[in-house]
C-alpha positions in Angstrom: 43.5 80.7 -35.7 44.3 84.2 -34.8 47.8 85.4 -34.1 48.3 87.6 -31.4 51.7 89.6 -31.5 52.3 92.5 -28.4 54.1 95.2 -29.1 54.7 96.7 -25.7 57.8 99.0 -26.7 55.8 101.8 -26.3 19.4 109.2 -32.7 21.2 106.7 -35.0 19.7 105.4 -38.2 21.4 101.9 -39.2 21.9 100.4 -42.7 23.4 97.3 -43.6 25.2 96.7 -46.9 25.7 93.7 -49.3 29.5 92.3 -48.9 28.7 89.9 -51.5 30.5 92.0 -54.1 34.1 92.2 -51.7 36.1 89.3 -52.0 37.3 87.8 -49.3 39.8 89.2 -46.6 39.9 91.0 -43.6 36.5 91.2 -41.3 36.6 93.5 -38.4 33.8 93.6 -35.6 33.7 96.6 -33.3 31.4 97.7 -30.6 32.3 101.0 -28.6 31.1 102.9 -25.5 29.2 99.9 -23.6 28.7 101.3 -20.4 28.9 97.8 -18.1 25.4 97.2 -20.7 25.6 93.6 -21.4 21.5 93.1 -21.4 19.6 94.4 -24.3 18.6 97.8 -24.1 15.7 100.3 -26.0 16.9 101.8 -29.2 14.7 104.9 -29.5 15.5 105.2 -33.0 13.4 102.4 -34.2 9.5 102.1 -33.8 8.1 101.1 -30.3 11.8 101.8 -29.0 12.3 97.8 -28.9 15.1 96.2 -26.7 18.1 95.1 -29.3 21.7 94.0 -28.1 23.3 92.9 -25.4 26.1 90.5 -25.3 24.2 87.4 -26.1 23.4 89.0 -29.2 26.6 90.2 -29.7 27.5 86.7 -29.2 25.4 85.5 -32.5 26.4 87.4 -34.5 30.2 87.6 -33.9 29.5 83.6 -34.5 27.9 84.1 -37.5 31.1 85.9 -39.1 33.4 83.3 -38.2 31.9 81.0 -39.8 33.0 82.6 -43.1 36.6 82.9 -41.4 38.8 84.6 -38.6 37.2 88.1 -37.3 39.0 90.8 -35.6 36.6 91.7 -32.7 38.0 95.1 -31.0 36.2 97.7 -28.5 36.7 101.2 -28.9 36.4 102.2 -24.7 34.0 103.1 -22.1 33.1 99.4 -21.3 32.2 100.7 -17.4 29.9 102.8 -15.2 26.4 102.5 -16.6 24.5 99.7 -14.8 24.8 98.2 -11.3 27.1 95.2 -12.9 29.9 97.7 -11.7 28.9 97.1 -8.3 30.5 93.7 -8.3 33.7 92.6 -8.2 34.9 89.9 -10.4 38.4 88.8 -11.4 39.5 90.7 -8.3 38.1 93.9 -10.2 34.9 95.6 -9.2 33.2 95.7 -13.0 35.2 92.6 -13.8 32.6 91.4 -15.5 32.8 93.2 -18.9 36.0 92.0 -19.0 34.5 88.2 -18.5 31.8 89.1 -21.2 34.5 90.3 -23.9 36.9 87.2 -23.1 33.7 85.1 -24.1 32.8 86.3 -27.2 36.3 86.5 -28.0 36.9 90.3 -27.9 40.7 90.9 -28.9 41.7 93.9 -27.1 39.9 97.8 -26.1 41.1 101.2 -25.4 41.5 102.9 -22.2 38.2 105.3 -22.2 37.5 108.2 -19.9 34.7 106.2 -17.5 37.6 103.1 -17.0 39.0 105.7 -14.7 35.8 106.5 -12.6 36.5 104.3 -9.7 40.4 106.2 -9.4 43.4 105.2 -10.6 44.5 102.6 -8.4 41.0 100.9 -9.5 42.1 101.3 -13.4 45.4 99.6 -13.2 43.8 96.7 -11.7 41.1 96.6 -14.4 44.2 96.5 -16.7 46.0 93.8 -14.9 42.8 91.4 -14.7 42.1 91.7 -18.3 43.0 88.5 -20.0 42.4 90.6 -23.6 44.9 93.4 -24.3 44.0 97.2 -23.4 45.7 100.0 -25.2 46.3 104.0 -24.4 49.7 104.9 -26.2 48.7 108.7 -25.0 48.4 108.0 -21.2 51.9 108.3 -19.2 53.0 108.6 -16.0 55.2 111.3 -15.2 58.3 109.5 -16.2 56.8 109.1 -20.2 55.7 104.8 -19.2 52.8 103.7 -20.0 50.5 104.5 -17.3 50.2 100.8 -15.9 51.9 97.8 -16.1 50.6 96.0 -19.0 48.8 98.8 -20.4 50.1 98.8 -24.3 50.8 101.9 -26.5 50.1 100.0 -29.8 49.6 96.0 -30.8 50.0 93.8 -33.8 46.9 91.1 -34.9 47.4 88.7 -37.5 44.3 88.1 -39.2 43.6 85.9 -42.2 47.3 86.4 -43.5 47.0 90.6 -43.1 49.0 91.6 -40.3 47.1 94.5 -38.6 48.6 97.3 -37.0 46.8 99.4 -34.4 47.1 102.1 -31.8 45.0 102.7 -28.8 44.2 106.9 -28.0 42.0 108.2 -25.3 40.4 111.2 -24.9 42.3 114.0 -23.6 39.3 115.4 -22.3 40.2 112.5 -19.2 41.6 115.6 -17.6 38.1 117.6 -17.0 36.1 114.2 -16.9 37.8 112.7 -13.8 39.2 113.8 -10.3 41.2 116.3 -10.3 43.6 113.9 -8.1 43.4 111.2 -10.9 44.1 113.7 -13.5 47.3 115.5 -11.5 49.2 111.7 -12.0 48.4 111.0 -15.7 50.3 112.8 -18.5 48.4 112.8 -21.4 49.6 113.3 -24.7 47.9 114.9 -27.9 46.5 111.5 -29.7 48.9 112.7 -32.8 52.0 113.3 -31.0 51.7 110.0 -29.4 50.8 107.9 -32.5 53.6 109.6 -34.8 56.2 107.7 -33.4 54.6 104.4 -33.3 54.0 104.7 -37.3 57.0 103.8 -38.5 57.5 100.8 -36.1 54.4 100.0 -37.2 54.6 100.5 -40.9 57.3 97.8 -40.8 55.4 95.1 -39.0 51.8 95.8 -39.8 49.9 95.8 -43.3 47.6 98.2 -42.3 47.5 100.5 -39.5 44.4 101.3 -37.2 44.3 103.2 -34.9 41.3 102.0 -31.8 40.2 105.6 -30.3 38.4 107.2 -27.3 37.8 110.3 -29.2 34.8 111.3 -30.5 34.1 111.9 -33.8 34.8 115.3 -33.9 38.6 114.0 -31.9 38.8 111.0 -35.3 38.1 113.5 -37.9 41.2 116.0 -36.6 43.3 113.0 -35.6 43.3 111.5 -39.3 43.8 115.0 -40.7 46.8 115.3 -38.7 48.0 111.4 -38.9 47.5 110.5 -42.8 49.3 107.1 -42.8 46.1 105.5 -40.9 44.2 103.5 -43.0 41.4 103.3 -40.5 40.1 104.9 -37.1 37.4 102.5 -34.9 36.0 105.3 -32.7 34.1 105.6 -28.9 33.5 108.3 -26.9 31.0 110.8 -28.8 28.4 107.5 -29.1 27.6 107.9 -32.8 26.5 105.3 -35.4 28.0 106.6 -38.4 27.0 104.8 -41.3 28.0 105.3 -43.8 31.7 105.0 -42.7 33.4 108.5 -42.9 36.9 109.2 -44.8 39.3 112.5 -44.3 41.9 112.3 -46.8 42.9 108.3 -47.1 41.5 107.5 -43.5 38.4 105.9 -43.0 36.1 106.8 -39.9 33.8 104.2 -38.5 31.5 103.8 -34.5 29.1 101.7 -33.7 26.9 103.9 -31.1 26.5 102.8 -27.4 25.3 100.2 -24.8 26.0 97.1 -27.4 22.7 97.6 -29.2 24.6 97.8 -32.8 27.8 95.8 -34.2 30.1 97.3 -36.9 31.3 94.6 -39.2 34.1 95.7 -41.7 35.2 93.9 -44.6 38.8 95.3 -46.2 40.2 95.0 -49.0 44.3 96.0 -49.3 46.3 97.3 -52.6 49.3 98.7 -52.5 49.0 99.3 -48.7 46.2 100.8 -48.6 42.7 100.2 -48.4 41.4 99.8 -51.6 38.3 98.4 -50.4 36.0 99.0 -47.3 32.7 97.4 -47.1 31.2 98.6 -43.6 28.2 97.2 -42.2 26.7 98.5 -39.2 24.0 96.3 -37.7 21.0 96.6 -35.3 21.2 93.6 -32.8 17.2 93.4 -33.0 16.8 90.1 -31.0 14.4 88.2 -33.4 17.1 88.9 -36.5 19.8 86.4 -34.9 21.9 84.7 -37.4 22.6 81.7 -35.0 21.9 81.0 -31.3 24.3 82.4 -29.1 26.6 80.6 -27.2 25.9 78.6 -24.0 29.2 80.3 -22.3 27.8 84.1 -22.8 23.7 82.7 -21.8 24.8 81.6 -18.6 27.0 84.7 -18.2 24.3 86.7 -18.5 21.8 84.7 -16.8 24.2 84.9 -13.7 24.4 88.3 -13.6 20.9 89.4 -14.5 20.2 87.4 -11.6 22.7 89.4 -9.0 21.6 92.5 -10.4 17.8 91.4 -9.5 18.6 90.4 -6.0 20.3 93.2 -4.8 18.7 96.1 -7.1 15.4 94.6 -8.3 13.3 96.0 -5.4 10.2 98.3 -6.2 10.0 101.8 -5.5 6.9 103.3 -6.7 6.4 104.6 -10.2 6.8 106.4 -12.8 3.9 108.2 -14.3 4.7 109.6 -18.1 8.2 109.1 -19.8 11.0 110.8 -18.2 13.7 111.8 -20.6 17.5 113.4 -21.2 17.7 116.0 -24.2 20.3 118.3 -25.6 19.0 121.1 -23.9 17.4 121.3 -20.6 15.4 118.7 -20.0 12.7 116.7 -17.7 15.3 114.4 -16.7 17.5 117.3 -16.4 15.4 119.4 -14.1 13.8 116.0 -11.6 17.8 115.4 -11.2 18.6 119.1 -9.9 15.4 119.2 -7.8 16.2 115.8 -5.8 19.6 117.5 -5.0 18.2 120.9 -4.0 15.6 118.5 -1.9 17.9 116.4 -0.1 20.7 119.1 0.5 17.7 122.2 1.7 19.8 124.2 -1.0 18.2 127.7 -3.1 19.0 126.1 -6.2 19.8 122.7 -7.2 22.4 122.1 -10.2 23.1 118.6 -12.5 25.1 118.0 -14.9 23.2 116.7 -18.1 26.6 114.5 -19.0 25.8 112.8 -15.3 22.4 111.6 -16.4 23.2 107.7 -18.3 19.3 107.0 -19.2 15.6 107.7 -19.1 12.6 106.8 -17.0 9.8 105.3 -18.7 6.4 105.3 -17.3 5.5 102.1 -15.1 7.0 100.2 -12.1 10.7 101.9 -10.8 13.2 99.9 -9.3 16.5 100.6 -7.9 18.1 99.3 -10.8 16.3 101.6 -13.1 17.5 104.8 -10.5 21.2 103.4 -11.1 21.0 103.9 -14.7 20.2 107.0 -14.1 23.0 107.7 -11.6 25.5 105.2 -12.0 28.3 107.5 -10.8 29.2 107.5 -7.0 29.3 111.3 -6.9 28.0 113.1 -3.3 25.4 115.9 -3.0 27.6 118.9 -2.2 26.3 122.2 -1.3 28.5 125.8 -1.5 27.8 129.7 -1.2 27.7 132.4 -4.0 26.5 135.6 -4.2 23.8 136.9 -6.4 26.1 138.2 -8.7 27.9 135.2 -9.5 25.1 132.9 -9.4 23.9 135.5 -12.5 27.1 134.5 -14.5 27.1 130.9 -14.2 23.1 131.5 -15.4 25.0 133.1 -18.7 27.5 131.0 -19.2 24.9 128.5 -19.2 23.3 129.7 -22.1 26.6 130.6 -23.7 27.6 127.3 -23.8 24.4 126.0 -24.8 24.5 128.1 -27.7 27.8 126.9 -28.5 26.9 123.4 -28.8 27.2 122.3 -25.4 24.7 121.1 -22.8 23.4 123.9 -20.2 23.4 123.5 -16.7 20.1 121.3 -15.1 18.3 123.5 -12.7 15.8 123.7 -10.4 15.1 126.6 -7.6 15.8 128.9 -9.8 14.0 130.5 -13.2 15.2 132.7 -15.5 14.4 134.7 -18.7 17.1 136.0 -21.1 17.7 137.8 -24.8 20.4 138.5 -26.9 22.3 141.8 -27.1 25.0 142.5 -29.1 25.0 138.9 -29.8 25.4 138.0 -26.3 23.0 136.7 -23.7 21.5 138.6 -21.1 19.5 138.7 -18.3 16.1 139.6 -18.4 14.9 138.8 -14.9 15.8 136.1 -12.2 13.9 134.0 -9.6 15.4 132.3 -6.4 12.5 130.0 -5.0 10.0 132.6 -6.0 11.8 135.9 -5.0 13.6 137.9 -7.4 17.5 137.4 -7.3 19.1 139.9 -5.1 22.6 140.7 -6.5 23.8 141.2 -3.1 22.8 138.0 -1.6 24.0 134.9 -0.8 22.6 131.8 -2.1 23.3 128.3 -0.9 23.9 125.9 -4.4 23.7 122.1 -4.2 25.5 120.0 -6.7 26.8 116.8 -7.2 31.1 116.4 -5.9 32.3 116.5 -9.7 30.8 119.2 -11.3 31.7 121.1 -7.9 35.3 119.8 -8.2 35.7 120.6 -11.8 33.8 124.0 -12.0 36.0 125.9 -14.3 34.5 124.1 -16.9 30.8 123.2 -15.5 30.4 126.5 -13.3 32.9 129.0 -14.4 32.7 130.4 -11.2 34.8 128.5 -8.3 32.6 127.4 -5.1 32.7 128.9 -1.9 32.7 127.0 1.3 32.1 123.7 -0.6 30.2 121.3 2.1 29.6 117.4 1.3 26.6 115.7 2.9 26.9 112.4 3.1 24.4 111.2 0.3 25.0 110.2 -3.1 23.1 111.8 -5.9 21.7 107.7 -6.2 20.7 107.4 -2.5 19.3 110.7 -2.5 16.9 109.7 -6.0 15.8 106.2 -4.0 14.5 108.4 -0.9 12.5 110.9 -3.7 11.0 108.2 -5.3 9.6 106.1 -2.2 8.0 108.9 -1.2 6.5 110.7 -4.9 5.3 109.5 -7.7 8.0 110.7 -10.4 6.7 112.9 -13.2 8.2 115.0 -16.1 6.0 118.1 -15.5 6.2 118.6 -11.9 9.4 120.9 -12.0 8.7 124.0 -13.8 11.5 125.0 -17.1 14.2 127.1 -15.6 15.1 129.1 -18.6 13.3 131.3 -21.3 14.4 132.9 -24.0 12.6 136.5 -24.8 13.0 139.2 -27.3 
C-alpha cells in the first residue's frame, strides 16, 4: 500500500516501449493539462482523428500497472476550464468533479496550473481545500512568503515500492499575464528555481529521488533543470506536448503526456547511487479498443453521471456546421469566425480574439451548446473600446511581430491588411476598416473579449480607451450566431497578407 508523507514546511506522435528489459521498481503514471476533459476526445494525430481517453480509460490502464505493483499516479496542472463539467459544483467546488475523477482512479496529488485560477482566487482556495488528493505550488505566496492557501503544499514525500519519492510542485509564472489582473496583484510568485532551491536539501534527506511536478512548459522544464541539477526528474503541463522520447538536460530527465487525458505517461525507474540509472518511459495512446482491463465500476458511473448533466443542460441543437472549423498557429478559421461573432454582437469596426481563448475545433455536422463551450469555455465578456487609426496600425504590427517570433497573432475580423518586410521589420502595405481604407486620423471602435482587453500590454500593446462591457459573454454571443447561420470556415475573409 502506498505511503503518503506531507511535507507542509514549506501534433503528437506516441510510441510505446518494451519495460521487459527494466527490472522492477518504481512506476510512475502521469497525465497533465486535462482541461475538466474526462470523456474521450479526437486525437488529430492519428488516422480518422478517432476518440481515445477519458478517464475510464485512464481508469484501465492505471489498473493494469498495479497489478504488477504500487503506481505513483501524479497530474502535472490545468485539470479545469475546458468543458461545461466546470459549470457544476461538486464537493462544494464548482469543477469539483475532476477532483472526484482523480480521487477514483487513485490520482496522488497535482500542481496548481494557471486555468485552476480562472474562476478568481477565492474559487482556487476552495478547489484546494475540497481536494481529498494533495495539490502543490511551492512558487505561489501570499504577500507574507505562506503558501498561497491553506493546505496548498510547497513540496511532498510518496513512498513507493520501498523508494521514497521526493517532489516539488512549480507553476507557471506566466499566471501573472494569464489571469485578472486583481488575482495576480495578491499572489507573489517566485522564479520556479529560487523556490525549489531551498526545498532540495530538505528533500535530499528524506526523499530517494527528487521530482519536481511542473506547470511550465517545456521550454519553462528545460531552463528549470539547467538551473536545478539535483532533480532527477521533471513531470511537465502547461505547453501540452507529448514528448516521447523522454528529454534529459544535464542529469534531469524531461517527460508530458499532451492534453485532455487522451495519452498516459507510464515511467519505470531504476536508482544507483541516487540517481537514475534507469528510465524506461512509455507514453501511451488511450485508443478505447486497446484496453488492458475493463475500467472500474466507480469511474463508469462517474462518467455516466456527468455525461448525462452535461446532455441535459448543454445538449440542445443549434444548427450546424458545414466543413471543419479549425484552430492553427497562425491565423486561422476558427480564429477569424471567433473575432467576427464579437465585432457582430458588439456593432464594433473590428473584432479581435485571442487564439489562446479558442479550447477546440468545430467539425462539420450537428452543433450543440456543448460543442460552442469547448470553444469558449472561459466566462470572458464582449468589451468594446476606442483607438485611433494610428494605433490600431501598431497593434496590426505587433501582430505580425509576434507572430514572427513564435507567438500566435491577433484573430481579426473587420479589418484586412497587407504587409512586407523592411529592414527586417514589418510594415504596412495598405489597410482596410470594413471596406474603407484606414484613416490614420480616425477613430475606430474595437470589440474584444474582457481579458485580452484587461491584459493588453501583452495582447494589444496598445492600452484601450474608454473600455465599455456589454453584457454578453463571448459563449452567449456564439449561441445567438449560430441559431441564426449556418457556421462555415470560408465565410470570413483572411485578414492578413504578406507581400513583397
Amino acid at each position: 500500500m502506498m505511503l503518503l508523507l506531507l511535507l507542509g514546511c514549506q501534433p503528437p506522435q506516441s510510441t510505446a516501449t518494451s519495460a521487459a528489459a527494466v527490472p522492477p521498481g518504481l512506476v510512475i503514471a502521469h497525465t497533465n493539462d486535462l482541461h475538466a476533459h474526462f470523456l474521450p476526445e479526437p486525437a488529430p494525430w492519428l488516422d480518422g482523428s478517432p476518440a481515445i481517453g477519458g478517464f475510464e480509460a485512464i481508469d484501465a490502464h492505471l489498473r493494469a500497472l498495479r497489478q504488477g505493483g504500487d503506481v505513483l499516479y501524479l497530474d502535472a496542472g490545468d485539470v479545469l476550464t475546458g468543458t461545461p463539467l466546470m459549470e457544476f459544483s461538486d464537493r462544494g467546488v464548482e469543477g469539483g468533479a475532476m477532483l472526484s475523477f482523480l480521487d477514483v482512479v487513485g490520482c496522488e496529488g497535482f500542481v496548481l496550473g494557471n486555468h485552476e485560477f480562472d474562476r478568481g482566487l477565492e474559487h482556487t482556495a476552495q478547489l484546494v481545500a475540497a481536494s481529498p488528493l494533495p495539490v502543490l505550488s511551492a512558487n505561489l505566496q501570499d504577500s507574507s512568503g505562506a503558501p498561497l492557501f491553506d493546505g496548498l503544499l510547497p513540496s511532498t514525500v510518496y513512498e513507493v515500492s520501498g523508494v521514497r519519492v521526493g517532489v516539488i510542485g512549480l507553476t507557471t509564472p506566466s499566471l501573472a499575464r494569464l489571469t485578472t489582473g486583481e488575482t495576480a496583484s495578491r499572489i507573489r510568485i517566485l522564479r520556479p528555481e529560487d523556490a525549489a532551491a531551498p526545498l532540495i536539501e530538505t528533500l535530499a534527506v528524506d526523499a530517494d529521488i527528487l521530482v519536481a511536478l511542473t506547470h511550465l512548459g517545456i521550454e519553462g522544464d528545460r531552463a528549470l533543470a539547467e538551473a536545478v541539477p539535483e532533480l532527477d526528474l521533471i513531470i511537465g503541463g502547461h505547453s501540452h506536448s507529448s514528448i516521447h522520447p523522454s528529454e534529459k538536460v544535464g542529469n534531469t530527465w524531461i517527460v508530458q503526456a499532451g492534453s485532455y487525458g487522451r495519452q498516459l505517461g507510464v515511467l519505470r525507474v531504476t536508482l544507483e547511487d541516487g540517481r537514475i540509472a534507469v528510465l524506461d518511459s512509455a507514453l501511451k495512446d488511450l485508443t478505447l479498443g486497446d484496453l488492458p482491463v475493463s475500467p472500474g465500476a466507480a469511474v463508469t458511473a462517474l462518467s455516466e453521471k456527468w455525461q448525462g448533466a452535461i446532455e441535459a443542460r448543454y445538449g440542445r441543437q443549434l444548427g450546424q456546421v458545414s466543413d471543419d472549423i479549425l484552430r492553427g498557429e497562425g491565423e486561422s478559421p476558427m480564429g477569424r469566425l471567433a473575432a467576427a461573432i464579437i465585432r457582430q454582437a458588439a456593432g464594433a469596426d473590428v473584432g479581435i480574439m485571442n487564439a489562446g481563448g479558442l479550447r477546440s475545433d468545430l467539425l462539420s455536422g450537428g452543433l450543440t451548446v456543448g460543442d460552442l463551450y469547448e470553444v469558449f469555455p472561459f466566462s470572458n465578456e464582449i468589451v468594446t473600446f476606442q483607438v485611433s487609426g494610428e494605433h490600431l496600425v501598431r497593434m496590426l504590427l505587433r501582430s505580425v511581430a509576434r507572430h514572427r517570433a513564435a507567438h500566435a497573432p491577433l484573430q481579426l475580423a473587420g479589418v484586412q491588411y497587407s504587409w512586407r518586410l523592411r529592414l527586417d521589420a514589418p510594415e504596412l502595405v495598405s489597410a482596410t476598416v470594413s471596406g474603407t481604407a484606414l484613416d490614420l486620423d480616425a477613430t475606430y471602435t474595437i470589440a474584444t473579449n474582457s481579458y485580452v482587453a484587461e491584459q493588453w500590454k501583452y495582447n494589444l500593446g496598445v492600452e484601450p480607451d474608454a473600455v465599455s462591457l456589454t453584457g454578453i459573454t463571448v459563449l452567449d454571443a456564439a449561441v445567438s450566431y449560430a441559431e441564426a447561420t449556418v457556421l462555415t470556415s470560408s465565410r470570413q475573409p483572411s485578414a492578413v497578407q504578406q507581400v513583397e
